[in-house]
C-alpha positions in Angstrom: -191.5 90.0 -143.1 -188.7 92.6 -144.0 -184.9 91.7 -144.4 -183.0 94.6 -143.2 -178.8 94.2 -144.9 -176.2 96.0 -145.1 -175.1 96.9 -148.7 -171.8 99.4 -149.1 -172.3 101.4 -145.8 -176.1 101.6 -147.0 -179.2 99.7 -144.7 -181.3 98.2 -147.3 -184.4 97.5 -146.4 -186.6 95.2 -148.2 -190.4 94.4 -148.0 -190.4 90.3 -148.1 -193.4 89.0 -148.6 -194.1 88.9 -152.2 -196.9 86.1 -152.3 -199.2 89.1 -151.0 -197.0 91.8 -152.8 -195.8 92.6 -150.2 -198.5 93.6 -148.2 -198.0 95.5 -144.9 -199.2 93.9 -141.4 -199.8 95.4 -138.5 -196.2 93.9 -137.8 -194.6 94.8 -140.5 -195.1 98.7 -140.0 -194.2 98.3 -136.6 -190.8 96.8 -138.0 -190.1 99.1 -141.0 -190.3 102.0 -138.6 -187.9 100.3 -135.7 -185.5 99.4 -138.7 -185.8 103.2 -139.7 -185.4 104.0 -136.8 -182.2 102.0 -135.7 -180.0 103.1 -138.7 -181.8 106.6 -139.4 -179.2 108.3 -136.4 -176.0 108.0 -139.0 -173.7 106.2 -136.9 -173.4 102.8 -138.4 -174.5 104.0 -142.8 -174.9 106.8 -144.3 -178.3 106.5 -145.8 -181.1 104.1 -145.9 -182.8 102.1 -149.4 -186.2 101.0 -148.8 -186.8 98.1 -151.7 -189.7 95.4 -152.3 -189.4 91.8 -153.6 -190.9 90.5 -156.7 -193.9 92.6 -158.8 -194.5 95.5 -155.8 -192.8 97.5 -154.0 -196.3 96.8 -151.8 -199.5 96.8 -152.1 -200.5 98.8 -149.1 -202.1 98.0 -146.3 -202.7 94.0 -145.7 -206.7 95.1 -145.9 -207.2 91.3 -145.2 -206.1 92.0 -141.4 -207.3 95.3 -141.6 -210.9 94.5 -141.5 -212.8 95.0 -138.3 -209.5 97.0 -136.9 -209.9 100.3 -135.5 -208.9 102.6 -138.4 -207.0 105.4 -135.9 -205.0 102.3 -134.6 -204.3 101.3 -138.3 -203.5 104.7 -139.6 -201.3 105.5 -136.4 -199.0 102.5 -137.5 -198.5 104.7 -140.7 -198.1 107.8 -139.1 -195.6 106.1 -137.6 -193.4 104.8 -140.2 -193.3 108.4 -141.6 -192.7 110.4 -138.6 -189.4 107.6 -138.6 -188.4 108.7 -141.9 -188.3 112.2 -141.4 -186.5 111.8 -137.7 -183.7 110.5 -139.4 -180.4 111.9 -139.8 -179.4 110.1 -143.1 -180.8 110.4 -147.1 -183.8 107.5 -147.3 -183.9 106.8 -150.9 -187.3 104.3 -152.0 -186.5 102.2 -154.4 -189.6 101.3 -156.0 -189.6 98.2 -157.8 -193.0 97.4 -159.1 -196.6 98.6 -158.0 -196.7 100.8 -155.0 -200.4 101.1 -153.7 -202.2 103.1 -150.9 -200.3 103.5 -147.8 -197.0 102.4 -149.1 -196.9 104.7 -151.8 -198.1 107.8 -149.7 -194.9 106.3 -147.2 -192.9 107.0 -150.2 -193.6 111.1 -150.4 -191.7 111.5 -147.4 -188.1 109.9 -148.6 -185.6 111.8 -150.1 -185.7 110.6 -153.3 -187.8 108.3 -155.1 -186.0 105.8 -157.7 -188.3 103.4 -160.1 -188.1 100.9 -162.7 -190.1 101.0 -166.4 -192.4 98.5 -164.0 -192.6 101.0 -161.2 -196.6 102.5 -160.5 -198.3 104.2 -158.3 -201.9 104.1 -157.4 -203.9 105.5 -154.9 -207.4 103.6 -154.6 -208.5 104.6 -151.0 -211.0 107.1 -152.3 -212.9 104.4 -154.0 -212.9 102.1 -151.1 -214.3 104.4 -148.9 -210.7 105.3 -146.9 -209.1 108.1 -146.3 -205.7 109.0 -146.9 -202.8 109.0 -144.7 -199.0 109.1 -143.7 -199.1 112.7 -143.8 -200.0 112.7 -147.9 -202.7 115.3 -147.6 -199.3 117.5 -146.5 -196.9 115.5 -148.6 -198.7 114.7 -152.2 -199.6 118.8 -152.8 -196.2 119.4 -151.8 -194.7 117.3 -154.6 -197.7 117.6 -157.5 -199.0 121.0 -156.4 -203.1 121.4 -157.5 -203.0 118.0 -159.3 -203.3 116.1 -155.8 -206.9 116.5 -155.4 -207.9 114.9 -158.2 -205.1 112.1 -158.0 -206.7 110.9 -154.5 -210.5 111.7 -156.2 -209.8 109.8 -159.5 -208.3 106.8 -157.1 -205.3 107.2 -159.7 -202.9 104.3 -160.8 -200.1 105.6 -162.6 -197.7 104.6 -165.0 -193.4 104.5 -164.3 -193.5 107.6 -166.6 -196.5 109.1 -165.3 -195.6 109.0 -161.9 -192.1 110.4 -163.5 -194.0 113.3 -165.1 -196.2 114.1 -161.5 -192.8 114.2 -159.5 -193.8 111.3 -158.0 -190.7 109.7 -159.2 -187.2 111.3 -159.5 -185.6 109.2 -161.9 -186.5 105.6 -164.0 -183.8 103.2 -164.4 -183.2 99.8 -165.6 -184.4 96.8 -162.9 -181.4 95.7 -162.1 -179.4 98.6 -161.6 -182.3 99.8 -159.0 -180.6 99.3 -155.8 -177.1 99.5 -157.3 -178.4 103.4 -158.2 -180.2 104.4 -155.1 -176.8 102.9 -153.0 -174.5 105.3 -155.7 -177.4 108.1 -154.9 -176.4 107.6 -151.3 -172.7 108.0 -152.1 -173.0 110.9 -153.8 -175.3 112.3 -151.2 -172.9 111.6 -148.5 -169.5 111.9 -150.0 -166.8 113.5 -147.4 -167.0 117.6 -146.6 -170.6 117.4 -147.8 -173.4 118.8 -145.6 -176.4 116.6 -146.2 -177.3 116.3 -142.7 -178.0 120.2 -142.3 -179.8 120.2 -145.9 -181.8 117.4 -144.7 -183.0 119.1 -141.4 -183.5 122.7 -143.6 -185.3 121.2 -147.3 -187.3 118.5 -145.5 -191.3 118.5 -145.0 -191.6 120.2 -141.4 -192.2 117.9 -138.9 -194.2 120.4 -136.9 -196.7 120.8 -140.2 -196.6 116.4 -141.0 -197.8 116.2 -137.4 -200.3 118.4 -137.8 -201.4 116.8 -141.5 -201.4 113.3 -138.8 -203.4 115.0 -136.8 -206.5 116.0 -139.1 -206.0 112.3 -141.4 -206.9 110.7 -137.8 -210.1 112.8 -137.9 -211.0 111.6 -141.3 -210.2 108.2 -140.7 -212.7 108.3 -137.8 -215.2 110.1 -139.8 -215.3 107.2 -142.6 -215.3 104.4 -139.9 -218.0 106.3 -138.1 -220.4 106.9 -141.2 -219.4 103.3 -142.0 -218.1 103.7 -145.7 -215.1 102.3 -144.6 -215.2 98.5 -143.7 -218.2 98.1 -146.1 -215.7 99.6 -148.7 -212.7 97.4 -147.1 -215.0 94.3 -147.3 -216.3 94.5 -150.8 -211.8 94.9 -151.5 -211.7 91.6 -149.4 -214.8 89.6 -151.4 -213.7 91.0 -154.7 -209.7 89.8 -154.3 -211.0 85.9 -153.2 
């Protein structure tokens, strides 16, 4: 449930399914990262905008299906998606609209820039639920907050537009609809002719050989919280609580 379009030599990619705020299936990641993939090599744009519909940008992980899933299956989906992101050739710009929880807003530390609305937030609940964290964010969140990280993933944080502005979380707050107008003008700007984003990309980005690694060791913990059993007792109690 994602509309990929093409907006002023920019893919926009937007998360579709806001009855369950958008919510990521098992699908869904698969999708976002073949999408990713299939405009990341620079041939047919020049940069990619990630977007949600309605109140989130997404609420995570559809926990729903997620119950009674292997968790190194789960996690490997958004390993995936990141390792896409970072592959790519062209600026990936999030544009985050609303509330961006768990999974999809670790995906997030991995673009290029982050854009958000005065509704933007992000939280990060997986410590509370007995999950561990992944897409690379025990690499990625440090590398953007420095010392604060720990205590964001311990506190299972949920952050303000502002607050998330003052982390470095976000890069910039703007109106709601100029949102995907400015991350398509970031683009422009990025990409604008005799500019060498491409090599800027490949030099300033997270290494890919240090993201793999961070994949790596959050596949361990995930194991270790499925093993001990926190994890779909914690994922279950999410389930009962949201019916």
């Amino acid at each position: 449930m994602i509309d990929v379009t093409e907006r002023d030599e920019v893919a926009l990619i937007t998360l579709a399914r806001p009855d369950k705020l958008n919510a990521l299936t098992a699908a869904m990641r698969r999708d976002l990262a073949a999408a990713v993939r299939d405009y990341g090599g620079g041939e047919r744009v020049r940069g990619i905008v990630v977007t949600g519909t309605g109140r989130a940008f997404s609420a995570g992980e559809d926990i729903d299906q997620a119950v009674g899933q292997p968790l190194a299956e789960e996690v490997a989906l958004f390993h995936d998606m990141t390792r896409a992101v970072l592959e790519t050739r062209v600026p990936v710009v999030a544009a985050v609209n609303g509330l961006a929880v768990g999974g999809a807003a670790e995906w997030t530390l991995c673009f290029d820039t982050r854009i958000g609305t005065p509704a933007a937030e992000y939280f990060l609940p997986e410590n509370h639920i007995g999950l561990s964290i992944s897409n690379a964010a025990s690499y990625l969140l440090p590398r953007l907050v420095g010392a604060r990280a720990l205590r964001l993933v311990l506190d299972s944080t949920r952050m303000s537009a502002e607050q998330a502005l003052a982390a470095g979380l976000l890069d910039e707050i703007v109106a709601p609809e100029a949102l995907v107008s400015s991350a398509v003008a970031r683009v422009h700007h990025w990409t604008a002719p005799g500019t060498a984003t491409e090599v800027h990309l490949r030099l300033l980005r997270p290494a890919l050989a240090e993201v793999e690694r961070a994949f790596a060791v959050e596949t361990e913990a995930a194991l270790r919280v499925e093993e001990s059993g926190i994890a779909q007792a914690g994922m279950s109690r999410f389930v009962t609580r949201a019916r």
